[in-house]
DOTORRO-871084 format. One record per residue: x, y, z of N, C-alpha, C in turn. Coordinates in steps of 0.02 Angstrom, whole numbers, plus 32768, in hexadecimal, padded with zeros to 4 digits. Layout:
BEGIN
XYZXYZXYZ/...
***
This chain:
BEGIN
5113582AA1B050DC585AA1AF50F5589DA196/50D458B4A16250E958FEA14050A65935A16E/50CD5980A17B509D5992A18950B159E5A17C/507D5A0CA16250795A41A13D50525A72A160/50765A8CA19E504C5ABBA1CC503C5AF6A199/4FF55B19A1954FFB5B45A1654FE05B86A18E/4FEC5B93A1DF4FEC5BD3A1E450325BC6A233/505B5BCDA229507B5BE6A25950A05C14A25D/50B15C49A29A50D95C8FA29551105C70A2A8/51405C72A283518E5C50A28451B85C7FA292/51AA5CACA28751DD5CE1A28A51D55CFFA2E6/51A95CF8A30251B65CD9A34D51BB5CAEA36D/51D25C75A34952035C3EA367523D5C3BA36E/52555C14A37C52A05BFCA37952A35BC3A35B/52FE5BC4A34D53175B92A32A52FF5B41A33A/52FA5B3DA37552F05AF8A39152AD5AE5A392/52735B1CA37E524A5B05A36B523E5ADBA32A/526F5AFBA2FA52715AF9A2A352915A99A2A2/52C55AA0A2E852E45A5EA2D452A95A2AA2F4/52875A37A324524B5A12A34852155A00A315/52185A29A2F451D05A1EA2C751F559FAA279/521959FEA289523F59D7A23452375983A25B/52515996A2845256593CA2A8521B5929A2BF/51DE5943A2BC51995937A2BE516F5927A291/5187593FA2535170592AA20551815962A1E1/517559A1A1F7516459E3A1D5519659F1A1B2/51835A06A16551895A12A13451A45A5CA11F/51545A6AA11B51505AADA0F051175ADBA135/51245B15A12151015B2BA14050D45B72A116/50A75B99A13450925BD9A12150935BFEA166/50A45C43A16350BB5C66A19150955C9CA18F/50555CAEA1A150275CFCA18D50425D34A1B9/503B5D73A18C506C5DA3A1C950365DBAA1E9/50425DDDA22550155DD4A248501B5E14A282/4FFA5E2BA2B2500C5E4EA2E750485E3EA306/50715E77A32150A85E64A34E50AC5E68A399/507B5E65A3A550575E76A3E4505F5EB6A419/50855EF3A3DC507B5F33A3F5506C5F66A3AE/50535F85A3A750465FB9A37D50755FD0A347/50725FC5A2FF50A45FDDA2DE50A86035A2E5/50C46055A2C550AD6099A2DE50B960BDA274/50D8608DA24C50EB6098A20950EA6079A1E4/50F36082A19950E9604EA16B512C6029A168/5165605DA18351A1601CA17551B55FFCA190/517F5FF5A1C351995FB4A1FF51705F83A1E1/51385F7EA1BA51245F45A19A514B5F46A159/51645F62A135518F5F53A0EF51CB5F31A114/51EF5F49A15252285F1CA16F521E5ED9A181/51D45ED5A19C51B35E93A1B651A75E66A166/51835E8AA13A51795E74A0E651B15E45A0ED/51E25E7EA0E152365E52A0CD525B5E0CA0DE/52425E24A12552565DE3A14C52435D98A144/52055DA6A13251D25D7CA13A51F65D39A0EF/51E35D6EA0B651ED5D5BA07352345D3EA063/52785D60A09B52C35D59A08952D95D2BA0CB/52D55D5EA10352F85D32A12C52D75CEBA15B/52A35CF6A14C52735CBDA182528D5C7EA143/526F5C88A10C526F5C59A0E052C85C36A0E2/52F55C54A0E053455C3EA0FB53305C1BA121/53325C42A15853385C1DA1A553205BC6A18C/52BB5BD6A19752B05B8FA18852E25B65A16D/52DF5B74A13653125B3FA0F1534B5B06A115/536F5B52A14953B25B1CA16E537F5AEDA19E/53535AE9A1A3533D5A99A1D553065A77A1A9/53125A85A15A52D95A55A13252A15A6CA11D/52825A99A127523E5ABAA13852475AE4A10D/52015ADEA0D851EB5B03A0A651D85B3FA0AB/51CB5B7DA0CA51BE5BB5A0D451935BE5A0B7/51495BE4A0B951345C26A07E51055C5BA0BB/50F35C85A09950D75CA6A0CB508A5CCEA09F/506B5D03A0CB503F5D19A0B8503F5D59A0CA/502F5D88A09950355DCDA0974FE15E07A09D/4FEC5E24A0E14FA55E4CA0E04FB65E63A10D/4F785E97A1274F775ED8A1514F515EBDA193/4F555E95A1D64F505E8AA1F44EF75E9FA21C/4ECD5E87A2264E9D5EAEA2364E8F5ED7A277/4EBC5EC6A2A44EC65EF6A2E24EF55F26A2D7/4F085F1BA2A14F295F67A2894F0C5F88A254/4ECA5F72A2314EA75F9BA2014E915FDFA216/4E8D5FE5A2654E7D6012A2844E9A604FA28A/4EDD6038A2764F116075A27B4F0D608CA258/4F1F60D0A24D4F1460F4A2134F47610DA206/4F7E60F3A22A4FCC60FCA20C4FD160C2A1D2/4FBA6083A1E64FC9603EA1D24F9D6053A17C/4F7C6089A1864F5F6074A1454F7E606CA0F9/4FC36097A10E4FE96093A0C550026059A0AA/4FF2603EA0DD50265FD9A0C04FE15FCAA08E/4FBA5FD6A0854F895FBCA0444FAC5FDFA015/4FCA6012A0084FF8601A9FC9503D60009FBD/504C5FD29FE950835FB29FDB50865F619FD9/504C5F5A9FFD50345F139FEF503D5EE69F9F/501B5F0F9F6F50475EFB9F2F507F5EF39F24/50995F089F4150EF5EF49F1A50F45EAF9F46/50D55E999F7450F25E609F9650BE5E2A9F83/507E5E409F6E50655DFA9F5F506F5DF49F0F/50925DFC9EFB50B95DEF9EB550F55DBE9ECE/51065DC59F0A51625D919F0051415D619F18/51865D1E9F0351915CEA9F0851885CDB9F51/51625C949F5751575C759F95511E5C939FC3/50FF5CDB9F9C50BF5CEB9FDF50955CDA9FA1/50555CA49FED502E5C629FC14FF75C919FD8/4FD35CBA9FF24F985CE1A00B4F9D5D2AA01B/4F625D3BA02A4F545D76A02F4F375D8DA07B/4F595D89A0C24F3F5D8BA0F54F675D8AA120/4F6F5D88A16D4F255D85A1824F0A5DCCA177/4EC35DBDA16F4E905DEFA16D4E5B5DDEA19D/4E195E0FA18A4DF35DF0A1BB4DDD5E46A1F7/4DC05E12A2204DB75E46A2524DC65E3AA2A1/4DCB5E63A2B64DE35E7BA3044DA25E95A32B/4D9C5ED6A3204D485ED4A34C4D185EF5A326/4D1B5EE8A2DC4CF15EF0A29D4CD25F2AA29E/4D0A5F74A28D4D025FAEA2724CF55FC5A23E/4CDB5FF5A22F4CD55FFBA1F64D10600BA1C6/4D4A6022A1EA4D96601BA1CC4DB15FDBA1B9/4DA05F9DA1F04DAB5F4AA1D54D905F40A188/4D4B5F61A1944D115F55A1574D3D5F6CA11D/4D585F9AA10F4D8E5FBEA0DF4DB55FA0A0D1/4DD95F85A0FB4E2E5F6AA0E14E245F2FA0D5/4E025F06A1064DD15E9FA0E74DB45EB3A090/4DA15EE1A08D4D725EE3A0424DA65ED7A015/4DE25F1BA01C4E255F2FA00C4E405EF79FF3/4E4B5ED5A01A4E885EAAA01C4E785E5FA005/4E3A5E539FF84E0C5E1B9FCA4E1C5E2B9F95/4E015E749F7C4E025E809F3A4E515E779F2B/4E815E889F5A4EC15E629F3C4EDB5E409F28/4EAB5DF49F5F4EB85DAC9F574EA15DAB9F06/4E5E5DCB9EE24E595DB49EA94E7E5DD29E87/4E8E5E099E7D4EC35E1C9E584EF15E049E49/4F155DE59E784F4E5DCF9E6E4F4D5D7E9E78/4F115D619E614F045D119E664F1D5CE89E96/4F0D5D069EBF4F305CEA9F1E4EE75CD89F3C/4EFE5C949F6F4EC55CAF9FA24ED35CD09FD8/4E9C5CC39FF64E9F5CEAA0334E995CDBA077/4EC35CDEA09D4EAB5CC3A0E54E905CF8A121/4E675CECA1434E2A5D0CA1624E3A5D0DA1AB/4E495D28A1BE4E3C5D20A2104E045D32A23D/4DEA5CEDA2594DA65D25A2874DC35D44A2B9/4D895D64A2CB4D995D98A3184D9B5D76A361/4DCC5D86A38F4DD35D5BA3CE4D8C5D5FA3ED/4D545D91A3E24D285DA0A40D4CD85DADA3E1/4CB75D9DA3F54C7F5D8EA3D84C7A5D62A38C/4CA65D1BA39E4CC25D01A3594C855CEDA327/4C615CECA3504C0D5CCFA3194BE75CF7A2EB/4BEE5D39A30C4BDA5D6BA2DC4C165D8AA2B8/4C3F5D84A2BD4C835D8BA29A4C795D6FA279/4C805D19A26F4C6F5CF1A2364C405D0BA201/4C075D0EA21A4BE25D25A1E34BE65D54A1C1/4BFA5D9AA1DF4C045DCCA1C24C425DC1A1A6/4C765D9FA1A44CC55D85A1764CA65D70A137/4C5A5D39A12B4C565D15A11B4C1B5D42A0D3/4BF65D6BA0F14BE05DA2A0DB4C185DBAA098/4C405DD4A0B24C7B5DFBA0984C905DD1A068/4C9C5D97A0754CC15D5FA0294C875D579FEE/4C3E5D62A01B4C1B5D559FDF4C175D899FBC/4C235DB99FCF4C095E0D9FB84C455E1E9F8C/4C765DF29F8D4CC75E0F9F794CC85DF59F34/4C9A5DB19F184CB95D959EE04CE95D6C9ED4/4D195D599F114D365D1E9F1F4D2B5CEA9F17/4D4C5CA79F004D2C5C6D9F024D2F5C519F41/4D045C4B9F5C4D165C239FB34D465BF59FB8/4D585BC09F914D7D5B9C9F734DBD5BBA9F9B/4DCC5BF29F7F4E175C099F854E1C5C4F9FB6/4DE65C3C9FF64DEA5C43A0334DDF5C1EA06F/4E185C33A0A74E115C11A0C94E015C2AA116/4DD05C10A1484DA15C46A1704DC45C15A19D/4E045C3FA1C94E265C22A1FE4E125C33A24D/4E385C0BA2794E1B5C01A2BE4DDC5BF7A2D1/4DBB5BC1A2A34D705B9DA2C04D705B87A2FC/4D405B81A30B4D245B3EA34F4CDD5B36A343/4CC85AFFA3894C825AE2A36C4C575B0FA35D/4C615B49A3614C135B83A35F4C1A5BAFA30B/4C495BAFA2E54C5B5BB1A2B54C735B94A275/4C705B6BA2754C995B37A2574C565B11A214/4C145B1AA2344BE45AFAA2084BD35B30A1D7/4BCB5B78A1C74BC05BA2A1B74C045BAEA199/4C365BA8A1A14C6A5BA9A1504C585B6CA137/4C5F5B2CA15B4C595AE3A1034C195B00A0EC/4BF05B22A10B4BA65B16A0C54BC95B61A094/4BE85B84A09F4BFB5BB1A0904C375BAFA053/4C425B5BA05D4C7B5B5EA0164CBC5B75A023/4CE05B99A04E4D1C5BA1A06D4D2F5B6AA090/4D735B83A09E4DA65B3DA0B44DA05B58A103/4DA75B43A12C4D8D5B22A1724DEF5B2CA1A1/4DE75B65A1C54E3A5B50A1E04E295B58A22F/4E595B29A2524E4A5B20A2864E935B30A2B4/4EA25B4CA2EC4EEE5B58A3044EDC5B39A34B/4F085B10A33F4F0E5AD5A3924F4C5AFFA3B4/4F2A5B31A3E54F4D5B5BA3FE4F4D5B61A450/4F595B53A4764F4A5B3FA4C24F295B7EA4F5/4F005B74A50E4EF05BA0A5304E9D5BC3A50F/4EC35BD3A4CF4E795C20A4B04E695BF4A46D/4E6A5BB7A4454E525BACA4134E3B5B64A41D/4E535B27A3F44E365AE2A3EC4E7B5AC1A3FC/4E675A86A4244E915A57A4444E8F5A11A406/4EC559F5A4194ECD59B0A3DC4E6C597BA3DE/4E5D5985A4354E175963A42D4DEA595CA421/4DD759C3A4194DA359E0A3F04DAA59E5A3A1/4DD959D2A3914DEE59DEA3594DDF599DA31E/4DE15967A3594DE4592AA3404D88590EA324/4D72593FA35F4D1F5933A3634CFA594AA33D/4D275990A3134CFF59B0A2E64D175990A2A1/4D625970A29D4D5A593AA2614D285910A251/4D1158E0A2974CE658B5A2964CAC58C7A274/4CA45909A28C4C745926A2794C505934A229/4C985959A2184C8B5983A1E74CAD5964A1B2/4CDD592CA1B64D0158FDA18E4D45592DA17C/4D77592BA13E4DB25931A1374DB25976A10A/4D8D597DA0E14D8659AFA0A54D8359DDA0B9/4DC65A17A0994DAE5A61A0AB4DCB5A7BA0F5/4DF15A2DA1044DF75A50A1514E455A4FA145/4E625A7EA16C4E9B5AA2A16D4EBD5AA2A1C4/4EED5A8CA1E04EF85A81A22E4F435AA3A235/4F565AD3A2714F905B00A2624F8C5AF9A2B5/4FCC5B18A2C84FD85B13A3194FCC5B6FA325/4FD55B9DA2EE4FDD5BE1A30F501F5BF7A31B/503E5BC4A33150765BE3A35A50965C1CA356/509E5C48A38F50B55C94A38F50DE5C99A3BF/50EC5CDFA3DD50FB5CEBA42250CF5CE0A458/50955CCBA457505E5CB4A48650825C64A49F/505F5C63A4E250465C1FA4E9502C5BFDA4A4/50545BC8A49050525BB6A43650765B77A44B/50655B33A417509B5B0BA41750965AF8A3E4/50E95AE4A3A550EF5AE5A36A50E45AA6A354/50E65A79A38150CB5A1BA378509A5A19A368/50665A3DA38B50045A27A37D500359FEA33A/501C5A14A3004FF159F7A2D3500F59ABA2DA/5047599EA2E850515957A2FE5039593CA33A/501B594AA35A4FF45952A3A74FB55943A38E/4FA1595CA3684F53595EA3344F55590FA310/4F8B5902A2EA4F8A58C3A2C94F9F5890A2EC/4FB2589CA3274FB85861A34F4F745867A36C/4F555884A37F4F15588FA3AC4ED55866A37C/4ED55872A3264EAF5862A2F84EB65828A2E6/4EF857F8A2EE4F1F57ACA2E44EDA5782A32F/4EEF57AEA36F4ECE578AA3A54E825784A3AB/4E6D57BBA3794E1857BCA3754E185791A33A/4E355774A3164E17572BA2D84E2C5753A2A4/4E3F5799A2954E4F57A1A2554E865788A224/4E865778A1F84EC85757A1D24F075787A1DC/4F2B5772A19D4F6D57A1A19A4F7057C3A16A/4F3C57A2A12E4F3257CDA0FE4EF357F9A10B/4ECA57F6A1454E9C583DA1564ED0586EA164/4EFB585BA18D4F2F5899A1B84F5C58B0A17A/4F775899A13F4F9558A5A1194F6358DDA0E7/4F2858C5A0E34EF558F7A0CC4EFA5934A0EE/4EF15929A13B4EE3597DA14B4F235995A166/4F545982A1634F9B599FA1744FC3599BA153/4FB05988A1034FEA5989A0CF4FBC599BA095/4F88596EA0924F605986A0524F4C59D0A02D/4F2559D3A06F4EEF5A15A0674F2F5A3DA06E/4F515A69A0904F685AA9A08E4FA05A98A03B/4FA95A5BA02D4FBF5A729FF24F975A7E9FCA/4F665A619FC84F1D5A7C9F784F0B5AB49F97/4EFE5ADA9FDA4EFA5B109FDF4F255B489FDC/4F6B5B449FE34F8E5B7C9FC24FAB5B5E9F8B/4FB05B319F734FB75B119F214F965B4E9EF6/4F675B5D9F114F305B929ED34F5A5BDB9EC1/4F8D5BE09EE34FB65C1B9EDD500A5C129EAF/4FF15BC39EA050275BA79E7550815BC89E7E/507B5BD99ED350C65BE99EF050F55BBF9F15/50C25B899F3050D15B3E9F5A51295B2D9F31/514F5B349F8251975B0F9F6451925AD39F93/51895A969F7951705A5A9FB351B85A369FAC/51D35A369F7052195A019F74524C5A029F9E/524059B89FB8529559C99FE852BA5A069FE5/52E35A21A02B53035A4DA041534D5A2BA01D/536F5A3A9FE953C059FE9FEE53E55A12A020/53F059C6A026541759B6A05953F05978A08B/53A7597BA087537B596BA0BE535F5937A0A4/535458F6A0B6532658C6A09252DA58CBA093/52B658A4A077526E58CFA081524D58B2A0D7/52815885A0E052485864A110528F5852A14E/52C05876A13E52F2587FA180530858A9A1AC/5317589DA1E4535458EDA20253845909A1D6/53855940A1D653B35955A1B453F6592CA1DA/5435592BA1AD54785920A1D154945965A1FC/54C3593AA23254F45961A25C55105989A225/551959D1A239553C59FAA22A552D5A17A1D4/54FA5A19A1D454E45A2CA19E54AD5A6DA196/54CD5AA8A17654A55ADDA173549B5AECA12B/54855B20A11E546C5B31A0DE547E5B7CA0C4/548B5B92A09A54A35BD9A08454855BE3A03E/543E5C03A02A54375C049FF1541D5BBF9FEA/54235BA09FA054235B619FA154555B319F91/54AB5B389FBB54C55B219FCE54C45B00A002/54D85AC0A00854F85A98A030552B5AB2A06D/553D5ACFA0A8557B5ACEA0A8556E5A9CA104/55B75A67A0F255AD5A42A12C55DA5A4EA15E/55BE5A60A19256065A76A1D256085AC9A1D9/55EF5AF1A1A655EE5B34A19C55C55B4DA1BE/55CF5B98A1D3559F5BCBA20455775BF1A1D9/554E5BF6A1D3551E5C3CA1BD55195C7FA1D4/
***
């Protein structure tokens, strides 16, 4: 089983997650930057965060197999800040490099008219710079969030196509497919969708367009779900090639459109094995028995 989580925060994990999820199927991943769950107070704590994201996360992954890209935007619980506002002039230089497949998260928090600014902002980026875009709704009043997100993509000139309107559940979820956007769902324990609800709105809504990610952060998060999800979708009658659809397919035709996707084997790693004992990575060297 291949599987292509396409929103997890990696850069608050650990190592043993990276080796857990390689030995689970996982591949490749997308990494959106995101809140740090305290207040930036400057722009160069997000250009340091930029860096990381694009140089050292993408390393790290590599030594346990795992494809690494990430996504570059101005967070929407920080659109508010009005320190944070200068990272929209630096945002260009980063959605130009190699390996960032989108433009996000974006979206809104408790839908200001400052959110309204920097969501408009930062669309018109995605087209600019032929990216899509990934969306985040708001933890709190998510239904009218939706719509008004949904508002905004049409008003922007975007192709829906090459957005994607993340953290659905059943009260949202019908109002993006008629809407032509891609459908993302985070099996996240506690505050989002569990492997069972998740399974019901396949039934539902069938395979297309849908997109399945665990979240995982410094929260209560677990980095398995999406293999938790395809085992859960095997026990409700779905094949292997449905689960291969929505956990390998779709997030590649959906950040495929940003033509940055590095999907080929990690060397060193077979496509469909553990990596070997004592084997790390430096660059894209080999070195076996060596420290990093």
């Amino acid at each position: 089983m291949r599987i292509f989580d396409p929103h997890i925060h990696m850069s608050a994990r650990t190592t043993d997650d990276y080796r857990a999820m390689y030995e689970a199927g996982v591949r490749a991943v997308v990494e959106p930057s995101f809140w740090l769950g305290q207040p930036r107070t400057n722009v160069g704590s997000f250009v340091d965060y930029f860096d990381a994201l694009i140089g050292w996360e993408r390393f790290r992954a590599a030594q346990y197999g795992i494809r690494h890209h990430c996504t570059i935007g101005l967070n929407p619980k920080e659109a508010n800040d009005a320190r944070c506002r200068e990272v929209l002039d630096v945002l260009p230089r980063y959605l130009a490099k190699d390996g960032v497949v989108a433009v996000g998260e974006l979206g809104y928090d408790s839908m200001t008219a400052e959110e309204d600014e920097v969501f408009a902002a930062q669309i018109a980026l995605a087209v600019t710079f032929e990216l899509p875009a990934m969306v985040h709704t708001p933890h709190r009043d998510k239904a009218a969030g939706t719509v008004r997100t949904l508002d905004v993509v049409r008003e922007s000139g975007i192709a829906p196509e090459r957005v994607v309107v993340d953290h659905l559940n059943e009260t949202t979820v019908a109002a993006v497919a008629d809407s032509g956007c891609w459908m993302g769902f985070s099996i996240y324990p506690d505050t989002k969708m569990d492997e069972r609800r998740m399974v019901a709105i396949l039934q539902e809504f069938g395979t297309e367009r849908v997109l399945v990610n665990s979240a995982a952060d410094w929260g209560n998060s677990d980095p398995l779900k999406t293999r938790k999800t395809a085992r859960a979708m095997l026990e409700a009658g779905f094949t292997e090639d449905d689960v291969d659809v929505v956990l390998w397919q779709n997030p590649v035709a959906f950040y495929g459109q940003s033509g940055r996707l590095h999907l080929d084997p990690v060397p060193g790693f077979a496509e469909h094995e553990p990596p070997a004992a004592g084997v790390t990575f430096e660059g894209n060297s080999v070195l076996r028995g060596a420290r990093v």
